[in-house]
N, C-alpha and C positions, 0 to 999 in steps of 0.2 A: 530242189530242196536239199541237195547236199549239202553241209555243214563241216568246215575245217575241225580236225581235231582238236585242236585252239580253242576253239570257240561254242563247242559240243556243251561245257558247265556241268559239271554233276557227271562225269560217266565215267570211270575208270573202267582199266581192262576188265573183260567179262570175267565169270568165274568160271572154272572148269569144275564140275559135278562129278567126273569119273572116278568111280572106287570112294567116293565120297558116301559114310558111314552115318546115314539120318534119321532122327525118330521124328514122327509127325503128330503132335499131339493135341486131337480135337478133328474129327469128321464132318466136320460141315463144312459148307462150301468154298471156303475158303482151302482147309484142311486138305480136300480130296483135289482142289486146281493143286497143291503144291505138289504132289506125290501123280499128279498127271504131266506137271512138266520133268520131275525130277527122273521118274523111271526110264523115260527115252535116252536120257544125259548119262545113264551109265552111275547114276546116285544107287547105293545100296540102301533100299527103307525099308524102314517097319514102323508100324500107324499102331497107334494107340487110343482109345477115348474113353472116361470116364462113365458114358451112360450107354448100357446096354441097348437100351434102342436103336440109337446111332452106329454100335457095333454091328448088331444085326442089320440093317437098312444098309449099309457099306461093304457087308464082306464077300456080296458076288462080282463087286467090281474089285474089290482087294485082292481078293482071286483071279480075277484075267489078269491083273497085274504082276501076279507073282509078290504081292508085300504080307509079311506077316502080321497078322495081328495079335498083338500083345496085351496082356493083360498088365495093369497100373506097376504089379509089384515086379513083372519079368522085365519091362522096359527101365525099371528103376535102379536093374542091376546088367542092365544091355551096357555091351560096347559103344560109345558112337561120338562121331567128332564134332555132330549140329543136331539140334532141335527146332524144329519148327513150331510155335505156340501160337497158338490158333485165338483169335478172338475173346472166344467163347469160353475159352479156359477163366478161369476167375484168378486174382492176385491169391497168395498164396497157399497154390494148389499143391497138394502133397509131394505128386511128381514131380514137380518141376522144383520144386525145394529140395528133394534130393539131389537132382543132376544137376542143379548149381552147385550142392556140396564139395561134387564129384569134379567141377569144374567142366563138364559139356557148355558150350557154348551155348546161346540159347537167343534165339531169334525169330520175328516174326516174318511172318509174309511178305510184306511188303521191303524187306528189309532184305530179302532173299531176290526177290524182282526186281529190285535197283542192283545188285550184282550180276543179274541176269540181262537186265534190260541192254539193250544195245544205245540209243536212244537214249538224250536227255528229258526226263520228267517234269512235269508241273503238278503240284500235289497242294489241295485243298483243303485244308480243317477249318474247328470253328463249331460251333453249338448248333448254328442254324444254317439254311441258304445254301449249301455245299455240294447239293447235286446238280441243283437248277445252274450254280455258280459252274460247276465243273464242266456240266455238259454245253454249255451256253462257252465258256471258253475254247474249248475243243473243237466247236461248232466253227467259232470265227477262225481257228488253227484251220479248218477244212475250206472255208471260203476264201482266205486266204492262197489257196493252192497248194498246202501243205498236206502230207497225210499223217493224219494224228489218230492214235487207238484211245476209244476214252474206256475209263473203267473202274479200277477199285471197289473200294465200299459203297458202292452207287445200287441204292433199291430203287433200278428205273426201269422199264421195260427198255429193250432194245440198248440197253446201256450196262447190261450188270455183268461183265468180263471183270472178273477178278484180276488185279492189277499183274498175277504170278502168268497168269493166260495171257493178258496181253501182251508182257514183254517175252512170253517166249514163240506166241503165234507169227506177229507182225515183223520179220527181221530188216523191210525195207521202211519202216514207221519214221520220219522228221520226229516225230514227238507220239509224247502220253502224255494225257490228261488224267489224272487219277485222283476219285476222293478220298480221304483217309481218316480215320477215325481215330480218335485218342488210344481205346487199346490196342490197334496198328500200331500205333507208335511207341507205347510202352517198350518194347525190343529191338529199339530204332538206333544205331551205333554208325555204319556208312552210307546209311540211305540218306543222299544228297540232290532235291530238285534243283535245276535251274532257275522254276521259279518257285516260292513256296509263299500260301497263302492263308493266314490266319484269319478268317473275317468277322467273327465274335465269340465273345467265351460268356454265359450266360449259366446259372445253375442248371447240370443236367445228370445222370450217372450216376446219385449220391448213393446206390447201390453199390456201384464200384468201386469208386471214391472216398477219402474220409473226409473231402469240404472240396470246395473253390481250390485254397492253393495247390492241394494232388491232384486234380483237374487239370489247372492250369499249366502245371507242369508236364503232363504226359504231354499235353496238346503243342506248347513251346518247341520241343524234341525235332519237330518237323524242321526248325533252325539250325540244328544243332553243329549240322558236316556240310552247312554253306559257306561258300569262300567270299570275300569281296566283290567278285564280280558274278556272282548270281545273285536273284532278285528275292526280296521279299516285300509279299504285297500284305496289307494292313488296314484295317478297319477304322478308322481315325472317331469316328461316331462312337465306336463303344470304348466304354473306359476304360476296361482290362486290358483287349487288343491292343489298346492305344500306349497303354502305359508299360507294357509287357517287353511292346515292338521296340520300342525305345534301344534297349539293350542289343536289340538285334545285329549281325556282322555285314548282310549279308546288305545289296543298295537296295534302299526302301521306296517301295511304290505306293500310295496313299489313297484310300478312298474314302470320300464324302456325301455327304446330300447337304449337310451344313456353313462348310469349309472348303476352300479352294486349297488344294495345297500345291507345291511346287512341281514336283510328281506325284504321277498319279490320275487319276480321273473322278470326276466330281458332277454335281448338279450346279446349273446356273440357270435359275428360273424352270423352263422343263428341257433347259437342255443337257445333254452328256456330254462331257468338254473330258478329253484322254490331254496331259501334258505328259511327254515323252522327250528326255534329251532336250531340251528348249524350243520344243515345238510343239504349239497348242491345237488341236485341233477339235470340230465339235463333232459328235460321231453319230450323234439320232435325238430326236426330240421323242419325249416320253407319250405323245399322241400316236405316234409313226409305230411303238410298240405293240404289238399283241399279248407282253405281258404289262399288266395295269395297278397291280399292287405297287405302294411307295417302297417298300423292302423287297421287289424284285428289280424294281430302276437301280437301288443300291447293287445287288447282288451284279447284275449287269456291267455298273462301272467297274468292279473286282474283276469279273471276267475279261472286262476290255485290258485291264495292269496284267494280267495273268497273260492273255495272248498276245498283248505286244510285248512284253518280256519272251517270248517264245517265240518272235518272229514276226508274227499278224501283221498284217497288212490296214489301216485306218478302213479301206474298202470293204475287207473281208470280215471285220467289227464288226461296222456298220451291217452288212449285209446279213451278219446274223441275228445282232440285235433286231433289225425288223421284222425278219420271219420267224424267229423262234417260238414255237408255239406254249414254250411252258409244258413241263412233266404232270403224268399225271397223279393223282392224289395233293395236289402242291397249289390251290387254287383253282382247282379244275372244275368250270363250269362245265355241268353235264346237262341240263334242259332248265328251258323255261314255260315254264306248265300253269296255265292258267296268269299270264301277268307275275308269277312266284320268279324264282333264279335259285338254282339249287345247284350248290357251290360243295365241290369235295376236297378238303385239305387235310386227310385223314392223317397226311405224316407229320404235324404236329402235335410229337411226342411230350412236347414239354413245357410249363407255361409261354416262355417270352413266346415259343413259334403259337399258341393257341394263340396269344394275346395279339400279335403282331398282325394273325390271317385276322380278327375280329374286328382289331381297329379299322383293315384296308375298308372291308364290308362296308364296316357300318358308316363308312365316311358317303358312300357313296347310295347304300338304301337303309330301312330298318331295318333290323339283323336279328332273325328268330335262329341261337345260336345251338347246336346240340354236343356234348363236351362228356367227357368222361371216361374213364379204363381201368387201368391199373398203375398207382402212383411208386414213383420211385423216389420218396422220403425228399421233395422238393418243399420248397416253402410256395404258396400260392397267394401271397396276400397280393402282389403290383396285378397277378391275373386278375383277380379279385377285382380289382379294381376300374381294368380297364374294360371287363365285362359288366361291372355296374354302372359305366359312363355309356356303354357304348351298342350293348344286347337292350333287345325289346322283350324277347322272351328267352328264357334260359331253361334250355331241356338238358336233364343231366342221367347218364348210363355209367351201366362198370361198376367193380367192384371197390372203386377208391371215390366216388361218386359224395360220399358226404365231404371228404375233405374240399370239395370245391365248391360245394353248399355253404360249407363256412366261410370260405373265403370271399365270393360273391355276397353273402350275406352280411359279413362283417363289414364291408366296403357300400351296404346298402341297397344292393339289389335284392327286391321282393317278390318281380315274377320267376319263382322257380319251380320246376316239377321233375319227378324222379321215376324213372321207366324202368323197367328190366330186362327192355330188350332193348337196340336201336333201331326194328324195326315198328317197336311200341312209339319210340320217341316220335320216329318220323310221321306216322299217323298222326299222333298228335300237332306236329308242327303244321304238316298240311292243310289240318282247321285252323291251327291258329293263324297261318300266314295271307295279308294280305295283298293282293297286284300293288306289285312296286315293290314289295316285301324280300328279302335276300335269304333263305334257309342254308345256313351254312354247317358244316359240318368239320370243328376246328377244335380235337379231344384234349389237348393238352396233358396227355398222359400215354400211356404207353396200352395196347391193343388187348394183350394178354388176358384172357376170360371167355368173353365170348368170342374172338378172332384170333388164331396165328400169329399174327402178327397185322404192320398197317395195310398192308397192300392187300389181306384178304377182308379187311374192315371198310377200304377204300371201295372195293369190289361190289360188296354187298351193300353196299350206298346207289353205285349206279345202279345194281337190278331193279332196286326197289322202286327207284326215279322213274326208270325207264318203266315196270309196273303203271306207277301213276300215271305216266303219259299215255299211257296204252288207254288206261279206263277214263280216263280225259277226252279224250278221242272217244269213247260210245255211245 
C-alpha cells in the first residue's frame, strides 16, 4: 500500500506543533481529541468553553494535562498564534469575533488533521447518507488490502475517531475516511482530500444557517484546496449537488440511480455498474445487498467513486458492498414480533432523511410510522407529503410535534395521534400494527427533549422492542 509522493493528492508536509501557541475553543469531543493530540506534539494550550458544565466535566483531565483553562474574557486577551473552533461554537460567538480582530488565525478540527494527517483523506459531506456512505467506503478501502482509519464526524458505534485522533494515532494508515459536517468546514482553508464527496444538500441547520445558500456554501468548502487531479465525487440525482458540482476543479466522479454517466457509478436495473478510467464494470446487484433501502444502493455507488478514487480494488467494492451490514439507528431492523418489523432510523434528523427512510418502508409493507423532536425552523410540507402518500398510521412525539401535524395534515393525512412519550407512542403502535405491518421509527427532526441526542433515542427504541418480545414470548 505504499504510495509515491506524486501521487499521495492532498498531503503536504506535516506540521510541526512545537512551541506552537493554541487556544481550543469548545469541550466537547471533538475539542478535547485536538488538545489530546496537540499536548504530546509540544503545542502550548489553553482550552476555553462557553458553558460551565462543560468546564467542569473537563477540568480533571485539563489537569493531567497541564492546559489552562480559561475563562471567555482572559482567552480574548491571550497570546496565541491558532485557535481551534470546535463545532459546537455557534457563528458569531463573542470570542471568536474578538481573535479575528486580533488577527489569530482561526481553524477547525479537521482543518488541523489534514496538516497532521500523514496520509491522503477522503472526506464525505452532504445533508444525508454520510456515515453509512463513509463507513461503507473505508470498508471497501479495507477489503481492498489497504489500511484505512475511518472516522470524523461519524455517530456510529465502533466508528466514532474524531478525524484529529485518527490522523495522529495511525502513522502507518494508506488512507482515511472521514465524515465531515458543514460546520467542520466553516474554518476549512488547506484541508485538501484526494477524494472529496458532496452527496446532497437538502434544507437542514436553519438554526445555524440563514437559508439554503449559507448552507450550501459551508458544505462547497470541502472543494475548495483541490487540485486537478483529485477527485470529487457528486450526487448527480439531487439538484443542488448537481448544479453546485458543476463549478468544481477537482475530476468529477458521478452518482446515479436515474442516469448513467460517464464516470462514476450508477444503477442499471438492480445493478451497480462503477465506470472508472474507460472501464465499466458491474460491482453487486442490489439482491446480493444486506442493505435494501433504494437511498442506501445510492449511498453505496458514492462509496464505490470514493474508494476507487482512493485506490479500491473492483473486488474489495464488491466485497464490501455485500457484507456490509448497515449502521445502526440508520434502518435498523431490530425484531420481528408477532409478524410486526420494527425498524429503528432514529438519525433521521431532518425531513428529506424522515421522508426518504418512510418512503423505503412503505414500498415494501404498511408503515405505522412514529416521527417527532425538536424542530430546527425546516419547512415540512414535501414531508408532509410523502407521509400522507405513504404512512398508514402516523404517531407523533417531541416538543415540535404539531409542526408535523400540520404538515401531514395539510398534505391530507388523517390517521394522526400525539403521545408524550415515545414510549406511549410505541404502545400504541403495537395495537395498532398489523402481521405484515412495518413500525418504523423515522423523526425527522432532531432528538432534543426527551433524549440527548439520536443514538440515545435510537437506544430506547430497542429496549422497548426487545421488552415486547420478551412479553410475546409468555
Amino acid at each position: 500500500g505504499s504510495v509515491s509522493a506524486g501521487a499521495r493528492g492532498g498531503v503536504s508536509a506535516m506540521m510541526d506543533l512545537s512551541g506552537v501557541r493554541m487556544l481550543v475553543h469548545g469541550l466537547g469531543l471533538s475539542g478535547m481529541a485536538v488538545i489530546q493530540a496537540a499536548v504530546p506534539r509540544g503545542a502550548s494550550v489553553c482550552a476555553c468553553d462557553d458553558r460551565d458544565e462543560a468546564r467542569a466535566a473537563m477540568l480533571p483531565e485539563l489537569t493531567r494535562l497541564g492546559v489552562p483553562l480559561l475563562t471567555p474574557d482572559e482567552a480574548a486577551s491571550g497570546e496565541f498564534d491558532l485557535c481551534v473552533v470546535t463545532p459546537g461554537v455557534r457563528p458569531g460567538n463573542a470570542l471568536v469575533s474578538a481573535l479575528e480582530r486580533r488577527g489569530v488565525e482561526l481553524i477547525s478540527e479537521i482543518e488541523l488533521a489534514a496538516r497532521l494527517a500523514p496520509c491522503p483523506i477522503a472526506a464525505v459531506t452532504g445533508t444525508n447518507g454520510k456515515s453509512t456512505t463513509t463507513v461503507l467506503a473505508g470498508l471497501m478501502l479495507r477489503a481492498s488490502g489497504l489500511r484505512c482509519g475511518i472516522g470524523g464526524n461519524l455517530s456510529a458505534e465502533g466508528y466514532d475517531l474524531p478525524l484529529i485522533t485518527a490522523a495522529v494515532t495511525e502513522p502507518a494508515d494508506d488512507a482515511l475516511c472521514a465524515e465531515v459536517s458543514s460546520a467542520q468546514l466553516e474554518r476549512c482553508y488547506q484541508f485538501r482530500p484526494k477524494a472529496a464527496a458532496l452527496l446532497n444538500i437538502t434544507p437542514d441547520h436553519f438554526d445555524r444557517y440563514a437559508g439554503m445558500d449559507d448552507y450550501a456554501a459551508a458544505k462547497m468548502r470541502i472543494f475548495q484546496a483541490q487540485h486537478e487531479t483529485d477527485f470529487a465525487v457528486l450526487g448527480l440525482d439531487d439538484p443542488m449537488a448537481s448544479a453546485l458540482g458543476a463549478g468544481v476543479r477537482a475530476r468529477k466522479l458521478w452518482f446515479s440511480a436515474r442516469q448513467e454517466p460517464n464516470e462514476g457509478a450508477f444503477l442499471r436495473g438492480d445493478a451497480l455498474v462503477l465506470r472508472f478510467e474507460g472501464d465499466e464494470q458491474e460491482f453487486c446487484r442490489t439482491g446480493e445487498m444486506r442493505l435494501w433501502a433504494p437511498h442506501d444502493w445510492l449511498n453505496a455507488a458514492a462509496a464505490a467513486c470514493i474508494a476507487r478514487a482512493m485506490g479500491a480494488t473492483i473486488h474489495g467494492i464488491r466485497e464490501a458492498a455485500v457484507t456490509f451490514p448497515g449502521l445502526a439507528d440508520r434502518m435498523e431492523h431490530c425484531a420481528t414480533i408477532g409478524g410486526v418489523r420494527w425498524i429503528n432510523s432514529s438519525m433521521c434528523t431532518n425531513p428529506a432523511a424522515g421522508a426518504a427512510a418512510v418512503r423505503a418502508v412503505a414500498e415494501r409493507f404498511p408503515a405505522v410510522v412514529i416521527a417527532g423532536g425538536a424542530g430546527k425552523k425546516l419547512d415540512y410540507a414535501e414531508w408532509g407529503e410523502a407521509v400522507a402518500r405513504s404512512a398508514k398510521r402516523l404517531l407523533l412525539i417531541g416538543k415540535s410535534a404539531s409542526d408535523l401535524q400540520q404538515a401531514a395534515e395539510a398534505a391530507g393525512a388523517n390517521s394522526i395521534e400525539m403521545f408524550e412519550t415515545m414510549r406511549e407512542a410505541m404502545e400504541a403502535a403495537r395495537c395498532l400494527a398489523q402481521p405484515g405491518d412495518a413500525v418504523i421509527l423515522a423523526p425527522a427532526m432532531a432528538s432534543f427533549g426527551e433524549f440527548q441526542n439520536f443514538r440515545e433515542r435510537g437506544r430506547v427504541f430497542r429496549q422497548i422492542v426487545s421488552t415486547f418480545g420478551k412479553e410475546a414470548e409468555q
